[in-house]
MISEVO-34201 format. One record per residue (C-alpha): residue number from 1; residue in one letter; x, y, z. Coordinates in nm, 3 decimals. Each point is the difference from the previous one (the first is absolute). Layout:
    n  res       px       py       pz
  NUM    A        X        Y        Z
...
REM end
This chain:
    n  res       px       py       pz
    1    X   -0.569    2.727   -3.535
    2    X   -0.193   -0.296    0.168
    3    X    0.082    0.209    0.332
    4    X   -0.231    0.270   -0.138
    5    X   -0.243   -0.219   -0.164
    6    X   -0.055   -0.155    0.336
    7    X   -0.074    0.293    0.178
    8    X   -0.209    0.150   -0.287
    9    X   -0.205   -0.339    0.043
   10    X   -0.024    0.029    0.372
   11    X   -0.123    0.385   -0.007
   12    X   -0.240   -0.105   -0.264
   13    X   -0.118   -0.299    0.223
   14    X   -0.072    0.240    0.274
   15    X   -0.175    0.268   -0.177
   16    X   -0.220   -0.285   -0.184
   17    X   -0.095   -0.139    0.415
   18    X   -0.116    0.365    0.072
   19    X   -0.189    0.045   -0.286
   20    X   -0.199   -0.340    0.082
   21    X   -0.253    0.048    0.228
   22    X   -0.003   -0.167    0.347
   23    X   -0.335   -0.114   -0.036
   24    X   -0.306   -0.026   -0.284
   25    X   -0.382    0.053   -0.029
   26    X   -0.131   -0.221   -0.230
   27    X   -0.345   -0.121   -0.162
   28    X   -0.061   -0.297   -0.166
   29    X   -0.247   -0.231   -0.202
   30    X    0.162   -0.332    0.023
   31    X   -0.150   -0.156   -0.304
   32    X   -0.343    0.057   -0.203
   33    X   -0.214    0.092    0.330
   34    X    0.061    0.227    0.276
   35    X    0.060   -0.041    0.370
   36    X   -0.118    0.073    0.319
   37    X    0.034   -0.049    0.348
   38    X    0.351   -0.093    0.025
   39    X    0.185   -0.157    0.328
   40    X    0.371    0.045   -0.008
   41    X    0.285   -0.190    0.200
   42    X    0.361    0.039   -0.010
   43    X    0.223   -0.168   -0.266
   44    X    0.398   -0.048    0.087
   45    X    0.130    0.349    0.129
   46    X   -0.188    0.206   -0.246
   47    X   -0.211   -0.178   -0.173
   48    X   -0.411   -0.039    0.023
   49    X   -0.248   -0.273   -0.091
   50    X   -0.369    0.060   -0.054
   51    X   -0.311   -0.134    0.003
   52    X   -0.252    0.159   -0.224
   53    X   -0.340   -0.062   -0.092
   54    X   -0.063   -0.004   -0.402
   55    X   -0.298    0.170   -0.157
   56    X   -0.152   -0.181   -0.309
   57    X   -0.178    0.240   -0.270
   58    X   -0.266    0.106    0.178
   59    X    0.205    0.080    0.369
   60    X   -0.117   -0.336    0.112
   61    X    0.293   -0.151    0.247
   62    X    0.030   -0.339   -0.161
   63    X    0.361   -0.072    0.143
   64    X    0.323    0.072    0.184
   65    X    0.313    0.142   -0.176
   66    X    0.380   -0.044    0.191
   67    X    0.211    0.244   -0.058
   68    X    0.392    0.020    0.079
   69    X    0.151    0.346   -0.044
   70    X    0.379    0.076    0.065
   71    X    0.152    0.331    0.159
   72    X   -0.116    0.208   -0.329
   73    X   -0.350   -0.090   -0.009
   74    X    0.056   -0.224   -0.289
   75    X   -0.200   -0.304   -0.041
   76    X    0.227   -0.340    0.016
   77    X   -0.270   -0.265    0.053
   78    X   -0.352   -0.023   -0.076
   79    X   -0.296   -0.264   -0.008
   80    X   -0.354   -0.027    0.016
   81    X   -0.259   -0.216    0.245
   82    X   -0.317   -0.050   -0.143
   83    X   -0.330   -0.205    0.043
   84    X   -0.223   -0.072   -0.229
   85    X   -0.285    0.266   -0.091
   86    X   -0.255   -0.139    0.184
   87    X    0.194    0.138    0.292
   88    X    0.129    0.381    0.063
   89    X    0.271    0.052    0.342
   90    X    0.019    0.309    0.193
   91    X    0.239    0.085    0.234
   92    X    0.110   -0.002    0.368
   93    X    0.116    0.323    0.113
   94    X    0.322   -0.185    0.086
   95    X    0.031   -0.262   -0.233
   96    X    0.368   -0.078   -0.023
   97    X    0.291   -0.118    0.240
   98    X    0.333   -0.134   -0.015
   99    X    0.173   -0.307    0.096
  100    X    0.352    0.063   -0.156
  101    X    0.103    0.117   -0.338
  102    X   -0.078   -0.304   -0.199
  103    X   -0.356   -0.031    0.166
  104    X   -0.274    0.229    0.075
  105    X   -0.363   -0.081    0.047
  106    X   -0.358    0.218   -0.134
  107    X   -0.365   -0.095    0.149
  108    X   -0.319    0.160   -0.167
  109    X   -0.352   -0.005    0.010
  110    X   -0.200   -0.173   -0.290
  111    X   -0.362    0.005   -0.090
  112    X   -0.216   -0.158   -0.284
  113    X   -0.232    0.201   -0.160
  114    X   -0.321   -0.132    0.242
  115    X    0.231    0.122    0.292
  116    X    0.131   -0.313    0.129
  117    X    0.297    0.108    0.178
  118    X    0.348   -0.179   -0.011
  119    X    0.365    0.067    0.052
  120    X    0.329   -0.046   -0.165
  121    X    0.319   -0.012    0.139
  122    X    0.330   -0.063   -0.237
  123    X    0.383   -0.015    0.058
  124    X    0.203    0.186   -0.263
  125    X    0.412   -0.027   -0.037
  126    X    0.275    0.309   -0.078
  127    X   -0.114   -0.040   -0.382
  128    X   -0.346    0.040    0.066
  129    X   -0.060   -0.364   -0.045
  130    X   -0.299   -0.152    0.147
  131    X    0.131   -0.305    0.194
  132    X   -0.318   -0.121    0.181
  133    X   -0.336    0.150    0.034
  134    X   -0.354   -0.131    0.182
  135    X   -0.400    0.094   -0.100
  136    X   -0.102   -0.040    0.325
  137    X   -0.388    0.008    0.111
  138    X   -0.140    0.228    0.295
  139    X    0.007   -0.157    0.377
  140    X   -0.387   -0.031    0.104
  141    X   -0.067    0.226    0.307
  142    X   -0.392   -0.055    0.099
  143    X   -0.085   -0.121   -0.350
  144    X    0.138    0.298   -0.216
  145    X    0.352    0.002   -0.109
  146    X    0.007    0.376   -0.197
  147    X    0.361    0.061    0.093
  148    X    0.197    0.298   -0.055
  149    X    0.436   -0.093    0.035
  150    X    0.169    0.353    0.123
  151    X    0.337   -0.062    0.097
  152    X    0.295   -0.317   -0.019
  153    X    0.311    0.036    0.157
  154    X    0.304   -0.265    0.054
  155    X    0.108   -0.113    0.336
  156    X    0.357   -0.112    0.027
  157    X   -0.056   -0.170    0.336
  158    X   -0.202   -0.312   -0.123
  159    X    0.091    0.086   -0.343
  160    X   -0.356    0.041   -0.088
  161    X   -0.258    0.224   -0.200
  162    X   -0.274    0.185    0.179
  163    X   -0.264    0.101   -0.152
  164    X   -0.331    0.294    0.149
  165    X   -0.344    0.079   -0.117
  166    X   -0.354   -0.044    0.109
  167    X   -0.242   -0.205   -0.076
  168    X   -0.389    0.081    0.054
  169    X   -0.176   -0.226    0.237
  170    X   -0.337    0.086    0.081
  171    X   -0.301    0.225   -0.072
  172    X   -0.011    0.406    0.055
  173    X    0.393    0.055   -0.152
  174    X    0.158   -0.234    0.257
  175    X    0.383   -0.045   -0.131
  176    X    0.253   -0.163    0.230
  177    X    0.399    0.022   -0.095
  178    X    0.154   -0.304   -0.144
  179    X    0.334   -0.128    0.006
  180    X    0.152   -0.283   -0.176
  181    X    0.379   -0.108    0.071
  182    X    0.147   -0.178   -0.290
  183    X    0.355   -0.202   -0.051
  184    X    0.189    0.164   -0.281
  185    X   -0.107   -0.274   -0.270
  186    X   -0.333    0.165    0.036
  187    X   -0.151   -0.256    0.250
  188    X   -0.301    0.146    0.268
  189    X    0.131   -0.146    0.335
  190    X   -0.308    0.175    0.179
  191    X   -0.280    0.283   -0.042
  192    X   -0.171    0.183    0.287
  193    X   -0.222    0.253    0.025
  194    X    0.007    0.302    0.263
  195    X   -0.245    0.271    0.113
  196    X   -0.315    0.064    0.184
  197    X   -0.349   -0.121   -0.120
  198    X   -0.237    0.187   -0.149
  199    X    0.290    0.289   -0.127
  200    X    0.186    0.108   -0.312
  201    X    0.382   -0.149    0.114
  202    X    0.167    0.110   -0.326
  203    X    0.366   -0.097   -0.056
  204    X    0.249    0.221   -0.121
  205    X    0.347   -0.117    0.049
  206    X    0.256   -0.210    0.237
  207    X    0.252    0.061    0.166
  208    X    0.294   -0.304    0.068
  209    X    0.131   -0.011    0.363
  210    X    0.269   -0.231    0.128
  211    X   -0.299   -0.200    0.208
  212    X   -0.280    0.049   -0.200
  213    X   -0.214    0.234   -0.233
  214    X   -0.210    0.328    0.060
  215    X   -0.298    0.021   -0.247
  216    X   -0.135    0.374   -0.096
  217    X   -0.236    0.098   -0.118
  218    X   -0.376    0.177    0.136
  219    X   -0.325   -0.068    0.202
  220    X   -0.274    0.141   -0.158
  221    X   -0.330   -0.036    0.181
  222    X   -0.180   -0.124   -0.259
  223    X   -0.250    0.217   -0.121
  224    X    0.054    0.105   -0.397
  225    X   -0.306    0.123   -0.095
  226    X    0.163    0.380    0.022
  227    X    0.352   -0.050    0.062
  228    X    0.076    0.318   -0.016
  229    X   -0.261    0.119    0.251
  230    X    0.027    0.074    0.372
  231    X   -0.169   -0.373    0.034
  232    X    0.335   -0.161   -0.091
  233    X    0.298   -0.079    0.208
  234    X    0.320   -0.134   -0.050
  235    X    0.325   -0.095    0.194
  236    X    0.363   -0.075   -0.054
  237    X    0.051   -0.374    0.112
  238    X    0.315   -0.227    0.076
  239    X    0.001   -0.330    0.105
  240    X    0.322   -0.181    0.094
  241    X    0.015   -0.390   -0.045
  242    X    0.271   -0.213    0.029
  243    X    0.173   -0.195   -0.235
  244    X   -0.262   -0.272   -0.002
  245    X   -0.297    0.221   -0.007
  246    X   -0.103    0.033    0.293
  247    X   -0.104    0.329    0.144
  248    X    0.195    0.221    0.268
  249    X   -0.143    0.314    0.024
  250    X   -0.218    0.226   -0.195
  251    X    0.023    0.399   -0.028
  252    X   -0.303    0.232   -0.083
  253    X    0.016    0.370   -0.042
  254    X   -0.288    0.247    0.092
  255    X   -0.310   -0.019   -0.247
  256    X    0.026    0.310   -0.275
  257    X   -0.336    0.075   -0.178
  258    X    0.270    0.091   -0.284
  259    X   -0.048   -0.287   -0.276
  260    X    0.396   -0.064    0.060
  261    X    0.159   -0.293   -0.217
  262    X    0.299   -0.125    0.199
  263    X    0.341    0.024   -0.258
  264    X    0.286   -0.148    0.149
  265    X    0.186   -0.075    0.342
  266    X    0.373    0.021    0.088
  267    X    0.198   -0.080    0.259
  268    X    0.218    0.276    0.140
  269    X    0.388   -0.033    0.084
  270    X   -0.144    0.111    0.376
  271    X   -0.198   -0.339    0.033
  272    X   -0.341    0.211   -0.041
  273    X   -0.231   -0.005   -0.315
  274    X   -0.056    0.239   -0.287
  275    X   -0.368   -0.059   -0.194
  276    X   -0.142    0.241   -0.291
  277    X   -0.346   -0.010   -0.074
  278    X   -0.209    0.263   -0.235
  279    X   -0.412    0.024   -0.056
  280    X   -0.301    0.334   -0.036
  281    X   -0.105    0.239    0.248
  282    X   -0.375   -0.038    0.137
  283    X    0.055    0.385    0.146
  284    X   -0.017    0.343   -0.166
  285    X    0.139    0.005   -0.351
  286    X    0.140    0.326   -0.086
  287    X   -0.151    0.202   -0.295
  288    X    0.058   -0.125   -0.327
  289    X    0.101   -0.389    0.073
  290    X   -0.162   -0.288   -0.093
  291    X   -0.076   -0.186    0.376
  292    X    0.078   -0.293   -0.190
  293    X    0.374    0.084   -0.070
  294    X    0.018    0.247    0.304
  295    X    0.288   -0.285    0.140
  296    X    0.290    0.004    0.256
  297    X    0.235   -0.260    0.041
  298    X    0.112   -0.119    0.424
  299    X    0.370   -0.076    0.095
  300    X   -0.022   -0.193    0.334
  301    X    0.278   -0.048    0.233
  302    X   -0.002   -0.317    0.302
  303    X    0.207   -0.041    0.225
  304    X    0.131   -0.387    0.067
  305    X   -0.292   -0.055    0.232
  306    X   -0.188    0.155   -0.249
  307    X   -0.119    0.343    0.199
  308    X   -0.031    0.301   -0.310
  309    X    0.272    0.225    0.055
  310    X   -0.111    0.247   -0.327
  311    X   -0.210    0.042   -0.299
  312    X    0.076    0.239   -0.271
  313    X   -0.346    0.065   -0.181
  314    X   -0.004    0.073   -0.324
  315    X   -0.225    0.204   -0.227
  316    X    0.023   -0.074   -0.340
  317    X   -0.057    0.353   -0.161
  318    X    0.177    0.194    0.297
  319    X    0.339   -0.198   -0.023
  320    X    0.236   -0.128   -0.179
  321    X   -0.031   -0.374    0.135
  322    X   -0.026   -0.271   -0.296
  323    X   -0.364    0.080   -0.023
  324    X   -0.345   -0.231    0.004
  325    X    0.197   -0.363    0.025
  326    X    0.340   -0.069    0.197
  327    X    0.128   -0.308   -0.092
  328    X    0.339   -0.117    0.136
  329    X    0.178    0.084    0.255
  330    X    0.387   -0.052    0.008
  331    X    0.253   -0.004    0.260
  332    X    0.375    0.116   -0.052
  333    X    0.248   -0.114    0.205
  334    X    0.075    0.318    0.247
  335    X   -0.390    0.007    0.066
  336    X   -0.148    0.223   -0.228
  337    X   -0.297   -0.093   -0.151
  338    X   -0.149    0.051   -0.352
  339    X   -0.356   -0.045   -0.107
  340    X   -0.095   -0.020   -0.388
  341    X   -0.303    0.078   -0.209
  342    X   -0.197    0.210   -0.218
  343    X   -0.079    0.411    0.033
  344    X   -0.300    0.185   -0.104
  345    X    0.091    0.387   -0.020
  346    X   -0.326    0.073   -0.119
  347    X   -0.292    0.131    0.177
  348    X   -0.155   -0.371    0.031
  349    X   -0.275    0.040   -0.304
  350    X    0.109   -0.282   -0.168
  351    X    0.148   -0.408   -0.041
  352    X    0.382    0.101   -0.041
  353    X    0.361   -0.017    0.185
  354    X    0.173    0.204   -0.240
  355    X    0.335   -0.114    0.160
  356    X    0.174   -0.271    0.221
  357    X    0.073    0.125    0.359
  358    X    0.291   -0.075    0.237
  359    X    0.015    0.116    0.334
  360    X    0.332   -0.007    0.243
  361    X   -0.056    0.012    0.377
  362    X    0.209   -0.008    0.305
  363    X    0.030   -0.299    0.259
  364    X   -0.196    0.224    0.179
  365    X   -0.265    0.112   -0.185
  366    X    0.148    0.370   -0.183
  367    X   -0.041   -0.010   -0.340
  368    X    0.368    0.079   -0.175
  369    X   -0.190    0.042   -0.326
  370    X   -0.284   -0.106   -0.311
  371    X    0.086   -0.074   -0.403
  372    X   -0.247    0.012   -0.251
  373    X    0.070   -0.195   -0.295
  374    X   -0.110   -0.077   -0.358
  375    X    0.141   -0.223   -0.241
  376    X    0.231    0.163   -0.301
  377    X    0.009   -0.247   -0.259
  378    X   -0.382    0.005   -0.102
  379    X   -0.223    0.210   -0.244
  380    X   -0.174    0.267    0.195
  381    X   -0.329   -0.098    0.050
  382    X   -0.298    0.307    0.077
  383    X   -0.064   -0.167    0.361
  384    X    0.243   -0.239    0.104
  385    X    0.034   -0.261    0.296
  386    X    0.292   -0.143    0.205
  387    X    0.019   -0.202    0.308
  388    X    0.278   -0.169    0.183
  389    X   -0.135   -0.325    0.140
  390    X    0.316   -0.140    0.147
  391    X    0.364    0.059    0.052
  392    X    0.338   -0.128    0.233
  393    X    0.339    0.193    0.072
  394    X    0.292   -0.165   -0.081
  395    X    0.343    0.134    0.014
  396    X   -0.086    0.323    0.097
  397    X   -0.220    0.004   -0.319
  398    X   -0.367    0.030   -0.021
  399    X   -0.179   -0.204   -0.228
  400    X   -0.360    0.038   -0.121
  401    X   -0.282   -0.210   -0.201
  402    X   -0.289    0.144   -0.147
  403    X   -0.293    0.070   -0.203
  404    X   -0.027    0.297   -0.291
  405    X   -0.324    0.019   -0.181
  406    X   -0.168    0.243   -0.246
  407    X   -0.333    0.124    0.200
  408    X   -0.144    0.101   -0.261
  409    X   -0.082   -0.338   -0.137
  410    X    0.060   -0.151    0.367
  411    X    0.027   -0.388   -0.046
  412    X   -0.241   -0.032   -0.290
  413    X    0.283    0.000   -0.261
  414    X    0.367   -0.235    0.104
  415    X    0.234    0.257   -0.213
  416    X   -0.045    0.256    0.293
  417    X    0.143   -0.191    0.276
  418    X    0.326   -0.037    0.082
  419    X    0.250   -0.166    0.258
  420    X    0.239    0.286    0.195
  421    X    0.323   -0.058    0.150
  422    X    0.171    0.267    0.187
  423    X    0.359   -0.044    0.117
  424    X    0.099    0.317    0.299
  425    X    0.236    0.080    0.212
  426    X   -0.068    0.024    0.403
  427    X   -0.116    0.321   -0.067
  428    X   -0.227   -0.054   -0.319
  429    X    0.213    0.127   -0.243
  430    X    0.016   -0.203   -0.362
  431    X    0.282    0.183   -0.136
  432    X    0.122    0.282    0.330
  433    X    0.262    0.122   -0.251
  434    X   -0.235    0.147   -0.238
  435    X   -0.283    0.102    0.251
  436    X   -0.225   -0.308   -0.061
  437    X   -0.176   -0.013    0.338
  438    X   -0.346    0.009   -0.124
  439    X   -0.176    0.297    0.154
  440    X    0.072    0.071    0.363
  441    X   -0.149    0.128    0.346
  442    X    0.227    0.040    0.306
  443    X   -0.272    0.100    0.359
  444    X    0.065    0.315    0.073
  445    X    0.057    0.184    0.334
  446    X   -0.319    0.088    0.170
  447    X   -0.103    0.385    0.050
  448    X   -0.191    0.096    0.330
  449    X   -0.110    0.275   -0.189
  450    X   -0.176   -0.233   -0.220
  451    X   -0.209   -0.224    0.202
  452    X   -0.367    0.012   -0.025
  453    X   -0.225   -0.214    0.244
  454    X   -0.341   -0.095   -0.179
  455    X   -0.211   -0.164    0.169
  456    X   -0.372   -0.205   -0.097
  457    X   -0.114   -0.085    0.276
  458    X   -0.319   -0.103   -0.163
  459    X    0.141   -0.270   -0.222
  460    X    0.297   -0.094    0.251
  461    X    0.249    0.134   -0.172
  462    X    0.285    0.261    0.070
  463    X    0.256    0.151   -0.261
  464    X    0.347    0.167    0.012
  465    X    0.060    0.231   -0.246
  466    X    0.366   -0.067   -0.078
  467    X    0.047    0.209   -0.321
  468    X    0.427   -0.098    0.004
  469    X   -0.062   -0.362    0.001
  470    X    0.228   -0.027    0.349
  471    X    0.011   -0.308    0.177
  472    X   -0.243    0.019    0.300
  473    X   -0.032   -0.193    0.302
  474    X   -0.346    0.037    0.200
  475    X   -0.169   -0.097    0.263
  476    X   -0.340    0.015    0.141
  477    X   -0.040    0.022    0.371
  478    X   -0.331    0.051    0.230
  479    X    0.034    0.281    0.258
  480    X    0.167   -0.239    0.270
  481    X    0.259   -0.059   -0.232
  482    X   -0.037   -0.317   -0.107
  483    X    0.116   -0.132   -0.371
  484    X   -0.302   -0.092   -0.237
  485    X    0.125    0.036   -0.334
  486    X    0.365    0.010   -0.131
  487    X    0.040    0.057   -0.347
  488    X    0.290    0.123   -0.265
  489    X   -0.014    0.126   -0.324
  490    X    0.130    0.270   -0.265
  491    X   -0.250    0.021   -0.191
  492    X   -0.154    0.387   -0.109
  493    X   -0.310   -0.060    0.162
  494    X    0.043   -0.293    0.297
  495    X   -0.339   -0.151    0.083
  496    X   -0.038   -0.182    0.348
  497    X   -0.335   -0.209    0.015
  498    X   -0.143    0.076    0.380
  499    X   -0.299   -0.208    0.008
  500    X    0.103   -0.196    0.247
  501    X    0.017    0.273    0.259
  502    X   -0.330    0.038    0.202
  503    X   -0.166    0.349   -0.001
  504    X    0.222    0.278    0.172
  505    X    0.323    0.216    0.006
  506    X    0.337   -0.131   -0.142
  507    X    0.367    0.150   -0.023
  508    X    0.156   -0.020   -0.286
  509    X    0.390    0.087   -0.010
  510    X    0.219   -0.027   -0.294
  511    X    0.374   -0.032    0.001
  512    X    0.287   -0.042   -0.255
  513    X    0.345   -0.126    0.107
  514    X   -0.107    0.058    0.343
  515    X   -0.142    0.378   -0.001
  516    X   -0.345    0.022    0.059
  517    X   -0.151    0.185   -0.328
  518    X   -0.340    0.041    0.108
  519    X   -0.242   -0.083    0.268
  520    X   -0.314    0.044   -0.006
  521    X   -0.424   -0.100    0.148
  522    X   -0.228   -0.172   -0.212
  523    X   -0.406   -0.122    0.135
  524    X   -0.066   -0.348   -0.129
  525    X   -0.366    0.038    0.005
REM end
């Protein structure tokens, strides 16, 4: 009799494991306000803590909520860090690191209501506790000191906190990048300030090397009065310091007229570098799409020495990448890369990223394949928002933080945001057993057949008609023979921008998995 009731329990055990699902996608209020902007790092070997920023009554950030979740996507630990209300924080894109398990430290920006800019900076423990925390007023660069913090990360080498923004210094939208290396009981050791005179530096995030830091972030060339016009340039920067600040070398990509906000920058398991960046067109919008939503989003690939190997442009409405803003980009241990983020599936005439976007790529560039994802614990909403902001893999598990908000009230009411957690597998599956992969796109084969070549020579453009959504590689050459352009993509319609070619005859040849699909003259007039 106990024989039997032993295996009865054991059976029952292991039908009770399969029914449970492997991972969870969950929302959550975490007290009276909502939540937004969440940074995530690991907890234990399953586990996540969060940093949040609280919305009072009228979606006013007035403070920072810490979160601990455990494997389920239960809440274990929470607590509050607030000012008083003469002050509101906002965040830092990245606005959360960890030290160990017991200690983790959040930075944000804070501003009174005559725009006085500070910043805040707070260690938290494994219940959420707020152990130490620092009000800390802007450095002065050139008299100003309106400061935006945009990134802190913890180096183990020094043991010490490192913290990126910029800070304006000058007239005509002069920002140089700041960065501020603190001991872990919150003390500034130095600040320094990087970039070139008279240009937008703008920080974005850092990078921790064994002998130093790389800083990333964008050159902008100053001139905002139409951003979004052919008058304004931009370009990825890195500069690479060593551990006590001083600079090593500095990295600029070619200008793009595209108004392109650098994301995020990763190193890959090849020694080379990995950045994401996203931003509006200044060329031909199609019919029917508002120019200013008409976005792609830019995966870059370096090399160690920092030469561009490949670039897979992205089109928001003729793709399946996570649409108008990448935000993360995460590494997994045999090399393959995944990028998070929100997706717009609409035809770009309006303000919303009806879901949250993963991506899955290749060490060398193919995409394997793209989730769309909405949260399933909510009330559905008419016109509804979701964004993954940040994310880490752990254990073969992917783990993601981020916002879900009713658009139809946007931020003007604090009931219709919500935190989101999202707990997948390696290949974006909540729950595999029962089909819970959120919805799905695997790149097709290319078809010759199918390849269109249209080119505008007029606005210095050229299309590929690419109805299967195959994964392309092209190539522009002049008559000689020599490279120009080199571009991927699997995208229905693949745009290459070809102002930079001077006036005259091009080849353009396009191959998939090494045979050549089509080949073909354009004039670049």
């Amino acid at each position: 009799m106990h024989f039997l009731i032993t295996i009865i329990l054991i059976v029952f055990g292991c039908l009770a494991a399969q029914g449970q699902p492997s991972g969870y996608n969950r929302t959550y209020k975490a007290g009276t306000y909502g939540c937004s902007f969440p940074a995530a790092e690991p907890f234990g070997n399953d586990g996540m803590m969060v940093a949040a920023f609280s919305l009072d009554s009228q979606a006013v950030t007035t403070g920072i909520k810490f979160i601990r979740v455990d494997k389920y996507g239960d809440i274990r630990a929470l607590n509050y860090l607030t000012l008083n209300d003469t002050f509101f924080v906002w965040h830092a894109y990245r606005s959360f690191t960890r030290i160990n398990d017991n200690q983790y430290v959040a930075v944000c920006n804070v501003e009174t209501t005559n725009g006085i800019r500070s910043w805040l900076i707070a260690t938290v423990d494994s219940n959420a506790q707020v152990t130490n925390y620092k009000h800390l007023p802007a450095p002065v660069c050139q008299g100003n000191s309106f400061i935006t913090i945009r990134d802190i990360k913890y180096a183990s080498a020094g043991n010490s906190l490192l913290v990126l923004g910029h800070i304006e210094c000058g007239l005509n939208d002069e920002y140089q990048m700041l960065l501020m290396k603190l001991d872990t009981s919150l003390n500034i050791g130095w600040t320094k300030t990087y970039g070139v005179a008279n240009r937008m530096n703008l920080a974005v995030g850092i990078l921790i090397e064994d002998d130093g830091y790389i800083m990333f972030g964008q050159r902008d060339n100053g001139n905002l009065v139409a951003p979004y016009k052919e008058n304004y340039f931009s370009s990825a920067q890195m500069i690479k310091v060593d551990t006590a600040g001083t600079a090593q070398w500095t990295y600029l990509s070619e200008q793009s007229s595209l108004y392109s906000e650098m994301r995020d920058l990763a190193r890959t398991p090849d020694n080379g570098y990995l950045y994401i960046c996203s931003g509006n067109t200044i060329t031909t919008t199609p019919p029917g799409f508002n120019p200013d939503r008409y976005c792609k989003g830019l995966v870059i690939k370096l090399d160690s020495a920092r030469n561009e190997l490949w670039r897979k442009e992205c089109e928001e409405h003729y793709t399946h990448f996570p649409g108008v803003w990448p935000y993360e980009i995460m590494t997994e241990p045999g090399g393959n890369f995944l990028i998070t983020g929100n997706y717009d599936d609409s035809v770009g005439l309006h303000l919303y990223e009806p879901y949250g976007g993963l991506m899955k790529f290749a060490p060398d560039g193919q995409l394997k394949w793209t989730r769309r994802y909405k949260a399933t614990d909510t009330l559905a909403w008419n016109l509804e928002s979701y964004k993954f902001e940040d994310g880490f893999v752990m254990n073969d598990r992917i783990l993601l933080a981020g916002t879900f908000y009713n658009a139809t009230n946007g931020w003007s009411a604090d009931e219709a945001v919500y935190g989101w957690i999202v707990n997948l597998d390696s290949n974006g599956c909540v729950d595999p057993l029962n089909g819970n992969c959120g919805t799905t796109t695997v790149p097709q084969v290319a078809k010759k057949t199918d390849l269109i070549l249209y080119p505008n020579p007029t606005a210095g453009e050229l299309f590929i008609g690419n109805p299967t959504r195959g994964f392309l590689d092209i190539s522009v050459t002049d008559i000689a023979g020599h490279l120009l352009i080199k571009r991927t993509g699997a995208d229905e319609r693949v745009r290459l921008d070809v102002r930079a070619l001077i006036p005259g005859t091009y080849l353009c040849t396009v191959t998939s998995k090494g045979q050549i699909l089509l080949q073909d003259k354009f004039i670049r007039e």
